[in-house]
DRENNU-558716 format. One line per 8 residues: number of its first residue (from 0); their letters; for each residue x, y, z of C-alpha. Coordinates in nm, 4 decimals. Layout:
BEGIN
NUM) A) X Y Z ~ ... $
REM end
This chain:
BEGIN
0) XXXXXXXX) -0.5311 -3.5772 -1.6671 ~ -0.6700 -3.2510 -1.6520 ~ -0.3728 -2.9318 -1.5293 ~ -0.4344 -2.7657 -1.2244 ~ -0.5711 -2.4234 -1.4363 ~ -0.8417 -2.6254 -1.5761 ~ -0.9811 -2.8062 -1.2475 ~ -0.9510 -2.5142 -1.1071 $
8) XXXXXXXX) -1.1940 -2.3420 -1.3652 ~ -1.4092 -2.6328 -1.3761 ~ -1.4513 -2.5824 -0.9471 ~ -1.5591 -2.2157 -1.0167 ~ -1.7845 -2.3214 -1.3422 ~ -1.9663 -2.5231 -1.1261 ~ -1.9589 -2.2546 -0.8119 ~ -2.1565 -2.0162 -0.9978 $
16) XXXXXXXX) -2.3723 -2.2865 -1.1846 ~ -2.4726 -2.3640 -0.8303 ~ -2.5440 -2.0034 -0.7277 ~ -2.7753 -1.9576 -1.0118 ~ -2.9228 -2.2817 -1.0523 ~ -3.2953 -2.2625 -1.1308 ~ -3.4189 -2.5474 -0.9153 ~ -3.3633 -2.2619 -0.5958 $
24) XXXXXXXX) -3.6558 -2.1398 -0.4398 ~ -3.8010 -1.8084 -0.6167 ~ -3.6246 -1.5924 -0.3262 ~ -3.3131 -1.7226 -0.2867 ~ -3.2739 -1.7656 -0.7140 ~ -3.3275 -1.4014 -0.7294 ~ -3.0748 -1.3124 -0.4289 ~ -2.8478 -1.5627 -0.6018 $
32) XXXXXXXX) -2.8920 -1.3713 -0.9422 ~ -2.8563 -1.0239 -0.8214 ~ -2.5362 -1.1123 -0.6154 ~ -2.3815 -1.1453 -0.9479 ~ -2.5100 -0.8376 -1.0980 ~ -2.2898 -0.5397 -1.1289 ~ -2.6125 -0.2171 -1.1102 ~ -2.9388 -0.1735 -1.1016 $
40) XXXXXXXX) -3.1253 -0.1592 -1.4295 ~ -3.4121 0.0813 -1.3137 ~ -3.4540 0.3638 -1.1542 ~ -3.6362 0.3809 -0.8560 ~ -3.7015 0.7878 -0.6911 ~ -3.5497 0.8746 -0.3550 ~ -3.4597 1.1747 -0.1995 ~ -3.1351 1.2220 -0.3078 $
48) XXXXXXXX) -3.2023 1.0947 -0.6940 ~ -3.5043 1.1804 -0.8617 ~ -3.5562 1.3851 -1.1797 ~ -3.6830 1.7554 -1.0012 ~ -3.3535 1.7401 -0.7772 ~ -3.1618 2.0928 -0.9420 ~ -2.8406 1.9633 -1.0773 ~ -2.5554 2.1794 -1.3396 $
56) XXXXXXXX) -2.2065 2.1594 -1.3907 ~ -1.9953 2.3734 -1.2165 ~ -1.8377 2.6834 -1.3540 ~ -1.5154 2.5125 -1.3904 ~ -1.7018 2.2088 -1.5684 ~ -1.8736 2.3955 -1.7734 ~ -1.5500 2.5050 -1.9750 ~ -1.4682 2.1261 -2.0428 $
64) XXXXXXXX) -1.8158 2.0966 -2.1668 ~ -1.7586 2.3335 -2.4230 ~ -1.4265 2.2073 -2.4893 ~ -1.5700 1.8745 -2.5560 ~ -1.8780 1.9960 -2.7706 ~ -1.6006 2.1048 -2.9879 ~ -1.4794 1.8107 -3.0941 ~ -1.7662 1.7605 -3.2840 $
72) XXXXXXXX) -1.9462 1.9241 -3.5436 ~ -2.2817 2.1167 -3.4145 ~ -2.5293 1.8784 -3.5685 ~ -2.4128 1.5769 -3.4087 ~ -2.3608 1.7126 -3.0179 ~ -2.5116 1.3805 -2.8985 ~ -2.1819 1.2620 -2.9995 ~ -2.0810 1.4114 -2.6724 $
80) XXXXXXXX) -2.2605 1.1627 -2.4508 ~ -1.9734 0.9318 -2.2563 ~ -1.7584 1.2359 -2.2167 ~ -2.0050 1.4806 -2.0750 ~ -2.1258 1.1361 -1.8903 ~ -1.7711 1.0767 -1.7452 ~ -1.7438 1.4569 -1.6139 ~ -2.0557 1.4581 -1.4485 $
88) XXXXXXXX) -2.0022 1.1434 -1.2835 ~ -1.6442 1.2654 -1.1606 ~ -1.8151 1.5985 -1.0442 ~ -2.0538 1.4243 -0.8175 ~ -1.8461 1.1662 -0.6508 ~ -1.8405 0.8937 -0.8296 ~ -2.2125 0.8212 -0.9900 ~ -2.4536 0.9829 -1.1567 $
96) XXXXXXXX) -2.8334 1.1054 -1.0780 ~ -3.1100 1.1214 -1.2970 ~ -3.0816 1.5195 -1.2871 ~ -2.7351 1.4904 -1.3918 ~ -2.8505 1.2745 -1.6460 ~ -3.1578 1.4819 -1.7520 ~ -2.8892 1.8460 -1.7610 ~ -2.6820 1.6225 -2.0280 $
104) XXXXXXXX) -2.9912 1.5392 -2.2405 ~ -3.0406 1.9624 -2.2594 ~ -2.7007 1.9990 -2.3292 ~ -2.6201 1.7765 -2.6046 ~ -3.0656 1.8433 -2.7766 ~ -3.2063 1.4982 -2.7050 ~ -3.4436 1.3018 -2.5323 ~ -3.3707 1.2081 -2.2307 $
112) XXXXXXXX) -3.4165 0.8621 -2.2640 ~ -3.0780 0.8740 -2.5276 ~ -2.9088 0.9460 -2.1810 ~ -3.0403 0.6861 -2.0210 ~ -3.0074 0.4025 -2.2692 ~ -2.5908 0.4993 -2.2913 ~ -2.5902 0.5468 -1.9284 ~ -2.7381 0.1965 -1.8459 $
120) XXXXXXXX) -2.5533 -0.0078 -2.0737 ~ -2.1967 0.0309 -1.9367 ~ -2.1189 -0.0709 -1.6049 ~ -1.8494 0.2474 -1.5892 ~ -2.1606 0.4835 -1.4842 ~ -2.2569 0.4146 -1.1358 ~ -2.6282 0.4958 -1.0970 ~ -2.6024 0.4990 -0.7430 $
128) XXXXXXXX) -2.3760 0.6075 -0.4647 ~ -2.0332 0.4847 -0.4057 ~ -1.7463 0.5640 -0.2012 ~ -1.4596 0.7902 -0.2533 ~ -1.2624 0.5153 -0.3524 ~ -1.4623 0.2539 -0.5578 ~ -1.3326 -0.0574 -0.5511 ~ -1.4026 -0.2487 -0.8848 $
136) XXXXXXXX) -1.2833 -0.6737 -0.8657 ~ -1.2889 -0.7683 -1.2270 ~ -1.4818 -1.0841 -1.2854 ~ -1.3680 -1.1928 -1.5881 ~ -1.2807 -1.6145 -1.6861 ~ -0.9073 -1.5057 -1.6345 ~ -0.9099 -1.3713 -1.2739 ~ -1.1799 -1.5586 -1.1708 $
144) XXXXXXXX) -0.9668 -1.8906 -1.2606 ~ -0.6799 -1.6865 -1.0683 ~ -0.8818 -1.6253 -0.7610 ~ -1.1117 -1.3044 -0.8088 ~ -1.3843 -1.4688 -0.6347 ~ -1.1633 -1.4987 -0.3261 ~ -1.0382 -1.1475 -0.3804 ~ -1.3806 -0.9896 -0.3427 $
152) XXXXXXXX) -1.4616 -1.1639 -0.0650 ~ -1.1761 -1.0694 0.1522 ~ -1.2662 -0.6775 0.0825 ~ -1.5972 -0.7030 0.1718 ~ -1.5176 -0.8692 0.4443 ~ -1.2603 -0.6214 0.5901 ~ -1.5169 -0.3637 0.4404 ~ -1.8055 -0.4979 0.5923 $
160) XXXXXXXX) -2.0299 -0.4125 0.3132 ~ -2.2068 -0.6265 0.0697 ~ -2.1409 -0.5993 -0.3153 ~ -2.2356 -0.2242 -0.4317 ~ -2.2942 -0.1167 -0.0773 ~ -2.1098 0.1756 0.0543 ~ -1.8727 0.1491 0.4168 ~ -2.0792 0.4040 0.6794 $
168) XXXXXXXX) -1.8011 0.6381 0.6876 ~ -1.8876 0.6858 0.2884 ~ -1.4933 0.5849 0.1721 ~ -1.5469 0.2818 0.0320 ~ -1.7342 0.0290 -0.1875 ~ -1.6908 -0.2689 -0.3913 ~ -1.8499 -0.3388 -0.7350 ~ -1.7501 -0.5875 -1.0184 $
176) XXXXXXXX) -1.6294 -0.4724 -1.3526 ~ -1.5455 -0.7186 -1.6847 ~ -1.2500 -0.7550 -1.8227 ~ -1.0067 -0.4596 -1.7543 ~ -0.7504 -0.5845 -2.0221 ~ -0.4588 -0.6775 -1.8285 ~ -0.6029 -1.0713 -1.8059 ~ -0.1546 -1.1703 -1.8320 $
184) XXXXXXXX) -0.1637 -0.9773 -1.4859 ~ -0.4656 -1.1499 -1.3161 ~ -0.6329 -1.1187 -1.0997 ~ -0.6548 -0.7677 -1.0498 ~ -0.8668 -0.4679 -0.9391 ~ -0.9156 -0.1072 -1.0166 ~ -0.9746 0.1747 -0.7938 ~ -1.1691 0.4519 -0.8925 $
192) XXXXXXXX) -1.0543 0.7397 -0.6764 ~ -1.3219 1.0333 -0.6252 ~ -1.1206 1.1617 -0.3091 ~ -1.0278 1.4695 -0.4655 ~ -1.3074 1.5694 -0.7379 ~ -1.3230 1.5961 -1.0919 ~ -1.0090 1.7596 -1.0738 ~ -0.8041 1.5305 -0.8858 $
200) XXXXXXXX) -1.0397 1.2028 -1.0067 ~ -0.7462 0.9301 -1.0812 ~ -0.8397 0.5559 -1.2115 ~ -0.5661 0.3211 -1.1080 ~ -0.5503 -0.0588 -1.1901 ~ -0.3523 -0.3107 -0.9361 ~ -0.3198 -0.5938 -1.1044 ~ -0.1310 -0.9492 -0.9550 $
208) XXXXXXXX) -0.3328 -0.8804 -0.6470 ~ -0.4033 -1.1699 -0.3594 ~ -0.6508 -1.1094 -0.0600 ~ -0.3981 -1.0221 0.1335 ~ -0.2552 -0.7598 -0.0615 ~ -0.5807 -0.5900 -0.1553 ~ -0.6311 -0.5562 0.1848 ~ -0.2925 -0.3914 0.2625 $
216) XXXXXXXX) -0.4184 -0.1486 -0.0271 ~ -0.7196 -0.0364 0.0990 ~ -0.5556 0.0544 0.4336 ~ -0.3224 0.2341 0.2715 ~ -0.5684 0.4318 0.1168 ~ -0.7040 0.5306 0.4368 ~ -0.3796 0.6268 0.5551 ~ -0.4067 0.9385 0.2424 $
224) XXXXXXXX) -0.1586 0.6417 0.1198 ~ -0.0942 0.6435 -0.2789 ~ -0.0342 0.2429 -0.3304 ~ 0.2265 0.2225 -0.6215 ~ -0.0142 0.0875 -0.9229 ~ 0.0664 -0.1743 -1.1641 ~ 0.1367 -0.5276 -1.0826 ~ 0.1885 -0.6106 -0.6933 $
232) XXXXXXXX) 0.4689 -0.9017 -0.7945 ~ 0.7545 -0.7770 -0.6462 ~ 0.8965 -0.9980 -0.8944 ~ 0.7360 -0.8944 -1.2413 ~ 0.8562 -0.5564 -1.4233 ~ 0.4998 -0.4538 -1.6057 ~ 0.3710 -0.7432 -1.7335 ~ 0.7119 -0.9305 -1.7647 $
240) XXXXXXXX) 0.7317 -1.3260 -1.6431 ~ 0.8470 -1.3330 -1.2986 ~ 1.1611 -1.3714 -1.2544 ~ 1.2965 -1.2023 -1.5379 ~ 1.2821 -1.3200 -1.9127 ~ 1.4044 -1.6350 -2.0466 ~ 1.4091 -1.5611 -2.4147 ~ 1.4899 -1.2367 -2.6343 $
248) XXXXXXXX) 1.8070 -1.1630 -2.3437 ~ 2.0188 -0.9769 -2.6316 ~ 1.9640 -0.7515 -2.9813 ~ 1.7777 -0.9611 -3.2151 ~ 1.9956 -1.0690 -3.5308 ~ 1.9464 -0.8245 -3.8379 ~ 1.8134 -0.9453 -4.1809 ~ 2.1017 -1.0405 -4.4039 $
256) XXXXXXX) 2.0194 -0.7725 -4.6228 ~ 1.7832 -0.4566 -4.5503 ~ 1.6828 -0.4606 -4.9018 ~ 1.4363 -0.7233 -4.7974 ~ 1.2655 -0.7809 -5.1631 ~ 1.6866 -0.8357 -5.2959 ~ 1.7362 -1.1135 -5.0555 $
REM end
């Protein structure tokens, strides 16, 4: 007799099995496929994101570049790459342009495509626009078994948007990240908060989240609301079991000796 956990797992196995299942027409395999993927892995030119588009950091920026560069020796600047990445995604609202990409490359003396390959490979760097508060469902075996499926669905619902797609009054969108690392607190979510700059930029998880709640979150973020972060259990502490612990209630016993090696 299989636990409830495991049929459960088993149901969403076979879920996505059936959403990518090969035997779908050519059109609605692809739709199927890119539903599940978290960013594009090309480029494509538009107006707002192609390589003659002028793009530096700020003056402000520009100090933390320098402070960065310094953490490594002069001959290895490329070192710099996810940092300087990070800052000039923060300093343009949340993603990163080709000419952002291509003002690195100068920085740090390499090709451009060195950018590129570091930029595409984690799903951190948004290579197109999101909101001002992206809104990142992690996908991962452990929240997906505890509902993440359901979780994302309820946003973009309320949202209105599809996956990656950004709300029309630019404040929100929803993307997918893997595992965030807090898989005893699933499901949960992070919000990456670009309301306020590079200066202000705060990444926050919420983690113990149900539809409901996720929704009560985002409209509390368009209040100019700052949801408390952490687990939304009102009865976990952290990552505690609910209810309080069971075991280790008192000071553990001492060795009989602390000269370990004499006892």
């Amino acid at each position: 007799m299989f636990s409830p956990a495991a049929r459960l797992a088993t149901k969403r196995l076979k879920e996505i099995s059936r959403a990518l299942r090969p035997s779908l027409p050519l059109a609605s395999s692809a739709a199927a496929a890119r539903s599940f993927s978290t960013a594009l892995n090309y480029h494509i030119d538009s107006p707002d994101n192609k390589p003659d588009l002028p793009w530096e950091f700020s003056e402000a920026n520009m100090k933390r570049v320098k402070e960065i560069l310094s953490h490594y020796p002069s001959n290895y600047k490329q070192s710099a790459v996810i940092p300087l990445l990070d800052l000039a995604q923060q300093q343009h609202g949340g993603w990163l342009p080709v000419s952002a990409m291509n003002a690195i490359a100068k920085i740090i003396e390499v090709a451009p495509i060195r950018v590129y390959e570091v930029a595409t490979f984690y799903s951190m760097f948004n290579r197109t626009k999101v909101g001002k508060y992206h809104l990142l469902v992690c996908g991962t075996t452990p929240c997906m078994i505890r509902g993440s499926r359901e979780i994302e669905e309820a946003l973009l619902k309320h949202l209105g948007v599809k996956r990656n797609e950004v709300t029309k009054d630019g404040m929100f969108s929803v993307g997918e990240m893997e595992c965030m690392g807090c898989c005893v607190n699933a499901p949960m979510i992070t919000v990456a908060d670009y309301s306020n700059g590079s200066e202000g930029y705060t990444y926050n998880y919420y983690e113990d989240v149900t539809p409901k709640r996720v929704i009560e979150i985002v409209e509390m973020l368009k209040r100019g609301e700052k949801p408390p972060v952490g687990t939304q259990n009102p009865e976990r502490i952290r990552s505690g079991p609910a209810g309080g612990n069971t075991t280790l209630l008192g000071e553990p016993k001492p060795p009989p000796c602390r000269d370990l090696d004499a006892c």
